[in-house]
C-alpha positions in Angstrom: 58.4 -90.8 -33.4 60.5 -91.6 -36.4 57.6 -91.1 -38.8 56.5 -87.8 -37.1 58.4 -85.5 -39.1 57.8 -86.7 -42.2 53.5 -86.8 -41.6 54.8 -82.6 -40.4 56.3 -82.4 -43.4 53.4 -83.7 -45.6 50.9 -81.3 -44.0 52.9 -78.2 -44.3 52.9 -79.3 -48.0 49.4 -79.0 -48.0 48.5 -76.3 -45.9 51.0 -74.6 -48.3 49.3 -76.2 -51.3 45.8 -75.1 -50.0 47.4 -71.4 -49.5 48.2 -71.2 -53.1 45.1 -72.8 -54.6 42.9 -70.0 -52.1 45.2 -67.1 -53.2 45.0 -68.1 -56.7 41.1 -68.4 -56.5 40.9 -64.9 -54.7 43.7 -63.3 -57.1 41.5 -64.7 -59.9 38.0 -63.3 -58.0 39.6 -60.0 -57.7 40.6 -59.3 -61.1 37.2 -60.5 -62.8 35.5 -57.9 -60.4 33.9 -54.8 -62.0 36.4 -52.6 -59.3 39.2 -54.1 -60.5 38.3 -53.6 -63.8 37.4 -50.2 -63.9 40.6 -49.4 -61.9 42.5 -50.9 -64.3 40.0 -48.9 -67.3 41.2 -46.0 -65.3 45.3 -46.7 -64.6 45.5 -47.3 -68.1 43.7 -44.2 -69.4 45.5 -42.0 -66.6 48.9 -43.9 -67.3 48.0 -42.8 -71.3 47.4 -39.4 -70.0 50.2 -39.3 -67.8 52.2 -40.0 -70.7 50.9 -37.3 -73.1 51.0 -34.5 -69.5 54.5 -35.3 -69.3 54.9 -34.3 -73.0 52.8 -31.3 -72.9 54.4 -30.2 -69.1 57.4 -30.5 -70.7 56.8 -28.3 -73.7 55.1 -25.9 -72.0 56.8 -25.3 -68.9 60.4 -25.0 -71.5 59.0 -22.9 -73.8 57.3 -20.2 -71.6 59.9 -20.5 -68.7 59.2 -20.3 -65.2 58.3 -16.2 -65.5 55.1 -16.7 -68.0 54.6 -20.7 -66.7 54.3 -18.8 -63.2 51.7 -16.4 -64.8 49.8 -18.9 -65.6 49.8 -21.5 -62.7 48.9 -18.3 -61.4 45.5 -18.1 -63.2 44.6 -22.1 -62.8 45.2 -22.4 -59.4 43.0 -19.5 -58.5 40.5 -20.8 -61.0 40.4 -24.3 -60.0 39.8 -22.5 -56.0 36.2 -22.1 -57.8 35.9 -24.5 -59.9 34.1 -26.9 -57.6 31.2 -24.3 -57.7 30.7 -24.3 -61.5 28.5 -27.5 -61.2 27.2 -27.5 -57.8 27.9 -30.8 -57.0 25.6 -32.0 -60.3 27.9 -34.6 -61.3 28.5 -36.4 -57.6 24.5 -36.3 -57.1 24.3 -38.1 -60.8 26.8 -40.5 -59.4 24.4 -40.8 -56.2 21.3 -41.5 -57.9 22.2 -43.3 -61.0 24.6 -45.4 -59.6 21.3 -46.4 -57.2 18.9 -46.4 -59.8 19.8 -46.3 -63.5 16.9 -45.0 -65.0 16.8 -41.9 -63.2 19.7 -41.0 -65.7 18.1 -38.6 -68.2 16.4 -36.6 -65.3 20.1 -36.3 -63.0 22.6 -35.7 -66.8 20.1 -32.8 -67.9 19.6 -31.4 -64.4 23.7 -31.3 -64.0 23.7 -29.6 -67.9 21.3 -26.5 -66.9 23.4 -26.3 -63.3 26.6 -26.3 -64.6 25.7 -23.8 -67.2 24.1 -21.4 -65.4 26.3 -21.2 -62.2 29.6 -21.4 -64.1 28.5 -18.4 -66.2 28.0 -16.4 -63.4 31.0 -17.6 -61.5 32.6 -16.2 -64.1 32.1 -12.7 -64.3 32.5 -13.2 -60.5 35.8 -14.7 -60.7 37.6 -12.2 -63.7 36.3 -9.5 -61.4 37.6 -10.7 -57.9 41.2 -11.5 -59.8 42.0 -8.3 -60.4 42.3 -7.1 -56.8 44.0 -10.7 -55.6 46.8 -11.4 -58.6 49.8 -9.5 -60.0 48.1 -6.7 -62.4 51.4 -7.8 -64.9 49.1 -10.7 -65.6 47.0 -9.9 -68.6 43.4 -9.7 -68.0 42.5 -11.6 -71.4 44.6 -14.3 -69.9 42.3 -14.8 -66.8 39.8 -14.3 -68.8 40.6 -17.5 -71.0 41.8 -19.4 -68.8 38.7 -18.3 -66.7 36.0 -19.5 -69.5 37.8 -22.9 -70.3 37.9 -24.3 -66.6 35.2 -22.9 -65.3 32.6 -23.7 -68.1 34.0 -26.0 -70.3 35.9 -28.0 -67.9 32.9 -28.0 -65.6 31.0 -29.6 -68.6 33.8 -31.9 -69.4 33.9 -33.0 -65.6 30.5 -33.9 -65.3 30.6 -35.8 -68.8 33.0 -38.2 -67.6 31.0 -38.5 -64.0 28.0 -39.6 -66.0 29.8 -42.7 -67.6 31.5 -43.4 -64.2 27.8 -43.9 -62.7 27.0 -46.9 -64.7 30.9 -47.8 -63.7 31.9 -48.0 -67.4 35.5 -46.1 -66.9 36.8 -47.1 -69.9 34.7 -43.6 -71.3 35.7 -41.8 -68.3 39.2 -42.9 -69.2 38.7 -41.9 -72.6 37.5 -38.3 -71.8 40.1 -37.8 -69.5 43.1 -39.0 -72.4 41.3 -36.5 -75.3 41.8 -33.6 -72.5 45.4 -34.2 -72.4 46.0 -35.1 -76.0 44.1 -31.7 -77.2 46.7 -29.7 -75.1 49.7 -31.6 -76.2 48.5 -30.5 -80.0 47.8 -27.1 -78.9 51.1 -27.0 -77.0 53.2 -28.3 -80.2 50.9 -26.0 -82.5 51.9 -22.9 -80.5 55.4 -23.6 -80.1 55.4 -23.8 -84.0 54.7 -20.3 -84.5 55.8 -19.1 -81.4 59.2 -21.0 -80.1 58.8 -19.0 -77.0 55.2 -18.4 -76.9 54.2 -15.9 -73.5 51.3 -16.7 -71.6 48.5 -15.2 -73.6 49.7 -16.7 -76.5 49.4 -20.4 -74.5 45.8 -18.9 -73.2 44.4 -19.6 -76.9 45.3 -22.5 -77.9 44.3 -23.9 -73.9 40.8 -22.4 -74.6 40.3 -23.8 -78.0 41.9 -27.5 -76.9 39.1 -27.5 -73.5 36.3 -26.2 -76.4 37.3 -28.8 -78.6 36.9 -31.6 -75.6 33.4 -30.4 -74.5 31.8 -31.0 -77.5 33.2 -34.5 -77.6 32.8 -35.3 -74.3 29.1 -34.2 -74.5 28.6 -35.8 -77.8 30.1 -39.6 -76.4 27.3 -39.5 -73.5 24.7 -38.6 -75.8 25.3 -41.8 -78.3 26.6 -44.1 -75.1 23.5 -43.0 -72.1 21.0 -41.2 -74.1 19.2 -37.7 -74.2 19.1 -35.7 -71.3 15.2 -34.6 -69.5 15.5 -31.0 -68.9 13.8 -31.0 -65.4 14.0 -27.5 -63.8 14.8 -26.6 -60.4 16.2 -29.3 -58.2 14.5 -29.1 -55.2 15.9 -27.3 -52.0 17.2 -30.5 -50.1 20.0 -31.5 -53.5 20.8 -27.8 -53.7 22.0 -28.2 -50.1 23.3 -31.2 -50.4 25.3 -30.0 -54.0 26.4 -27.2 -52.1 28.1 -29.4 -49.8 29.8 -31.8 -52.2 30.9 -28.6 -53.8 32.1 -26.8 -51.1 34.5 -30.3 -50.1 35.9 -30.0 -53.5 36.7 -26.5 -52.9 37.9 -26.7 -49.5 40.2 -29.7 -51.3 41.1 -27.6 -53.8 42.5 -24.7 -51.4 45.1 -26.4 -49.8 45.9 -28.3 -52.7 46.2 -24.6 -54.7 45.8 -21.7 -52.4 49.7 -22.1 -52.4 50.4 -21.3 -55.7 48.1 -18.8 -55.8 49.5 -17.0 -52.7 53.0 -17.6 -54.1 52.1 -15.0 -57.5 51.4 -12.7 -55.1 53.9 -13.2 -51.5 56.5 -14.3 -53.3 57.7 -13.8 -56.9 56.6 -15.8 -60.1 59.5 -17.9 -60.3 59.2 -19.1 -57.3 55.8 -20.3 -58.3 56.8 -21.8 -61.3 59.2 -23.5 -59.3 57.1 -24.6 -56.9 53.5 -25.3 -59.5 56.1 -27.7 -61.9 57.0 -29.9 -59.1 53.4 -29.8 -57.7 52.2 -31.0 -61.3 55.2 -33.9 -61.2 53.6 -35.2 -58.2 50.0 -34.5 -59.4 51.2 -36.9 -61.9 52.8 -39.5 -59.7 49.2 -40.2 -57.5 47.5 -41.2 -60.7 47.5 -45.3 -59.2 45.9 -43.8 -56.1 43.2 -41.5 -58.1 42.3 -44.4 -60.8 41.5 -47.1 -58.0 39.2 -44.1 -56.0 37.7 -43.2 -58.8 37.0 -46.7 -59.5 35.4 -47.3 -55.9 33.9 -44.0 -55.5 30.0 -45.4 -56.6 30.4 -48.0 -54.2 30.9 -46.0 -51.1 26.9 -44.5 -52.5 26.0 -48.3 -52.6 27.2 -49.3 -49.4 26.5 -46.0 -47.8 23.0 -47.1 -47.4 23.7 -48.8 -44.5 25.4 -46.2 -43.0 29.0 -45.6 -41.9 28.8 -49.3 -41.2 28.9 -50.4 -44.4 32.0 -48.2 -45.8 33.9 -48.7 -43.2 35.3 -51.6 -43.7 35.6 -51.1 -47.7 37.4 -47.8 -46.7 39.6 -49.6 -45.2 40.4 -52.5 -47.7 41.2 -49.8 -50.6 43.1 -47.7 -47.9 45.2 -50.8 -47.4 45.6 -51.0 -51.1 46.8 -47.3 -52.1 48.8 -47.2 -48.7 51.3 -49.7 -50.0 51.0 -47.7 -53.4 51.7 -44.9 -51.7 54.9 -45.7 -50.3 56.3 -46.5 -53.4 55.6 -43.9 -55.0 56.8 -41.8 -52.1 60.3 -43.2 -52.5 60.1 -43.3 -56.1 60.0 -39.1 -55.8 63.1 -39.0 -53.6 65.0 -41.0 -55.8 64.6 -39.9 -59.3 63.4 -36.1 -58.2 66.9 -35.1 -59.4 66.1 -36.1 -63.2 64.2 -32.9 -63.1 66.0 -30.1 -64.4 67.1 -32.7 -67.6 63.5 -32.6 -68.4 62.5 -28.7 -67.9 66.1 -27.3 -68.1 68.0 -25.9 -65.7 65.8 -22.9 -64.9 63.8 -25.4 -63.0 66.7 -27.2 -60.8 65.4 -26.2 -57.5 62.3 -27.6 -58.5 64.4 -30.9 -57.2 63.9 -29.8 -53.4 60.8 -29.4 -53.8 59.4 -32.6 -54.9 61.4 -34.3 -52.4 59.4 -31.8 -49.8 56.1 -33.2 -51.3 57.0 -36.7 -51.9 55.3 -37.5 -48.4 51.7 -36.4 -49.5 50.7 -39.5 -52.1 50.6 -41.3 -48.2 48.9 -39.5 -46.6 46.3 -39.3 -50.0 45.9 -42.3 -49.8 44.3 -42.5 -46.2 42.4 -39.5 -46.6 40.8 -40.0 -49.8 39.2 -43.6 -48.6 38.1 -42.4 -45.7 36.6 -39.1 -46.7 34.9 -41.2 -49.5 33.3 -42.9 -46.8 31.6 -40.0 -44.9 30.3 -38.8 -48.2 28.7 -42.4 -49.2 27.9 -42.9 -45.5 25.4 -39.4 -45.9 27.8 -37.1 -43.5 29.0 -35.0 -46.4 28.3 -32.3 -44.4 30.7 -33.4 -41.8 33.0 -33.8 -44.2 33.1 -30.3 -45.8 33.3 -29.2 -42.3 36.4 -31.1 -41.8 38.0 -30.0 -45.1 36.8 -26.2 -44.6 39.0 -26.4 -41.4 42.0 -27.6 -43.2 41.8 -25.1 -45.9 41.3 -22.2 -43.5 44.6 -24.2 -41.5 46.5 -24.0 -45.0 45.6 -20.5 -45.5 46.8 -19.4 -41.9 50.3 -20.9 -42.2 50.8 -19.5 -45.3 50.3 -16.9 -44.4 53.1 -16.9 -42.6 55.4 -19.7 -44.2 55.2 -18.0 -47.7 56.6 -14.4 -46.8 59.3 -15.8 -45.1 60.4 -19.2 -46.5 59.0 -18.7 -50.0 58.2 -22.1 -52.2 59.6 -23.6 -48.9 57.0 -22.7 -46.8 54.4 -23.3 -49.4 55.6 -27.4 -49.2 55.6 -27.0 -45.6 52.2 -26.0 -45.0 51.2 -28.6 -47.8 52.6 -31.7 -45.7 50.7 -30.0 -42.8 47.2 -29.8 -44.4 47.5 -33.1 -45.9 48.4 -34.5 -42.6 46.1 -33.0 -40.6 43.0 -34.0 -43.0 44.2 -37.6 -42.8 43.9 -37.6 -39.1 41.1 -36.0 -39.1 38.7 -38.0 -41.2 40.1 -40.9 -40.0 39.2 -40.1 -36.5 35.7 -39.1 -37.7 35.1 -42.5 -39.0 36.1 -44.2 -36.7 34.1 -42.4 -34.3 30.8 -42.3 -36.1 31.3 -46.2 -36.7 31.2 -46.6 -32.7 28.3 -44.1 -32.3 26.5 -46.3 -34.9 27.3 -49.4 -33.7 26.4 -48.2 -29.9 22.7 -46.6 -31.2 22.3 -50.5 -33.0 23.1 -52.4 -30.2 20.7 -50.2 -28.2 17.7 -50.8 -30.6 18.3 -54.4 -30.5 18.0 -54.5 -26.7 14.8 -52.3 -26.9 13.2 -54.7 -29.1 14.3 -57.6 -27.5 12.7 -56.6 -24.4 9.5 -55.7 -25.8 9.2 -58.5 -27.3 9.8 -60.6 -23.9 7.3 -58.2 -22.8 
């Protein structure tokens, strides 16, 4: 007995000791892996772009106030509705393929070129046309008409530029693209306010079109020395066009009850309220960039693992769920307690912008669920349950504002946010988990069934 608690001692020591040396061999593991890597490729170049938005935000949303910054948050948010449509889902079923196969590359990059062309061109005139009847007609039309050509074309070409490095997982050039966006408008926005201390919103519309035409031809030009050429192979057959239309149609239905808001704001409410409302959207826009870098990051690997069904993402959904939960929360807090610093930023035309960030501080949580787990329908091949799933909530976040807007104003706008992002993270969730059982249930059932033919 005497000697007892010394021997306990001694092997809590070096249970303790063996805890460390495991951790450290794991820590070490994890950070030589390409995943962390790339997410760190990608928190870097977001955390660099971050830096410059906040710069740029800042300029902007002083200079043109929140009357012309409403104007055009106006314009963006109805374009970026679309946006998902301008490539058809080329650059996802790049990341797909290549990230399968790497020499299909030439073939999948010059398919996603003559796509994104072609049906951003004619979103276009479909998309200045439509505005007309659903914005404020004090908006210029040259305005949506900029604004129009830059995001829906050139951004579209931009987007699928940096998806085409983030197939081979080299993020450091995705990274890089996504910094030369940023930086272009931060020298447009200082160039402007040069000659035009208050500049209004057409007067911004320039120098935003020439900064995105600027970035295309760099953007294009990087995966042509880094890849190679692309193979000009003309049409896709019927089965990718459905299957684009579905990836676009997620990032659409994402994009509504992310922007719908601001959108229906211009036009149920008043423009301040939306430039209210769209500069403390864009702070926390900003604030998720941890959560976006790691998913962009594992985004191929859901494709990879995906080949063995909802099975195989599961469980990696999960892992990086875990991971940009805890983010999440800090973030989360972070936004309640330094959302007053606003208004010493913008000025203090923007000081109920303060309310509502603290509204919307909830949503990087329940991000970071949904965008895991949705990740994992798409690699799993239900990207069609998916869309479904997200259609829903944007129709959901369309309803309630419906009614929120008219009668709460920004207010309701946050309100219905929290809702949809909510909702979505139940939702896909629950599919998961559900589709994992169904899977698991059909396997067991095959194994009996050849089990018993073979006793047989």
């Amino acid at each position: 007995m005497p000697g007892i608690f010394p021997r306990i001692r001694r092997l809590i020591q070096e249970q303790l000791i063996l805890h460390l040396l495991t951790s450290e061999t794991m820590f070490k593991r994890y950070t030589k892996s390409t995943l962390a890597q790339n997410t760190l490729w990608m928190v870097l170049g977001q955390g660099l772009r971050l830096g410059i938005s906040v710069l740029y935000f800042t300029v902007i949303a002083r200079s043109l106030g929140t009357h012309n910054y409403g104007a055009f948050v106006a314009v963006v948010s109805l374009v970026a509705i679309v946006f998902p449509f301008g490539a058809l889902g080329s650059g996802i079923l790049l990341i797909k393929n290549v990230s399968r196969d790497q020499s299909l590359f030439g073939v999948y990059w010059g398919r996603g070129l003559l796509t994104t062309t072609v049906a951003s061109s004619a979103l276009l005139l479909v998309t200045v046309a439509l505005a007309r009847f659903i914005l404020p007609t004090e908006i210029p039309f040259l305005l949506l008409l900029l604004v129009s050509a830059s995001d829906l074309i050139g951004m579209s070409l931009i987007w699928i530029a940096g998806q085409a490095f983030q197939a081979f997982e080299r993020l450091n050039w995705t990274a890089i693209i996504h910094v030369l966006i940023s930086a272009t408008r931060l020298i447009g926005a200082l160039i402007v306010v040069q000659i035009h201390p208050h500049p209004t919103a057409l007067q911004w519309g320039y120098i935003y079109s020439c900064s995105t035409a600027t970035v295309v031809v760099a953007s294009l030009a990087l995966v042509t020395a880094k890849l190679g050429l692309p193979h000009f192979a003309w049409p896709r057959s019927k089965a990718e066009l459905r299957e684009g239309f579905y990836f676009s149609a997620s990032l659409c239905a994402q994009t509504v009850y992310n922007d719908i808001d601001k959108t229906m704001l211009a036009s149920l409410s008043t423009l301040e309220a939306t430039g209210i409302y769209g500069a403390a959207y864009r702070i926390l826009e900003a604030s998720v960039v941890p959560i976006a870098s790691l998913r962009q990051a594992a985004y191929p690997n859901f494709f990879r693992r995906g080949l063995h069904g909802i099975s195989g993402c599961l469980p990696y959904a999960k892992l990086q769920a875990a991971r940009a939960l805890l983010c999440g929360v800090v973030i989360a807090a972070g936004l309640l307690v330094l959302a007053g610093v606003v208004p010493y930023f913008l000025g203090q035309e923007y000081a109920r912008a303060v309310e509502a960030l603290r509204w919307l501080a909830i949503l990087p949580v329940f991000r970071a669920v949904h965008y895991f787990y949705s990740d994992a329908l798409s690699g799993a091949g239900h990207q069609g349950l998916r869309t479904a799933l997200q259609v829903a909530v944007a129709l959901f976040n369309v309803l309630i504002n419906c009614w929120l807007i008219p009668a709460y104003s920004w207010r309701g706008a946050a309100w219905s946010s929290i809702a949809s992002d909510g909702l979505l993270a139940v939702a896909v969730v629950v599919a998961a988990w559900m589709l994992s059982r169904q899977q698991g249930t059909s396997t067991t059932l095959a194994e009996s069934e050849l089990a018993e033919s073979v006793a047989s």
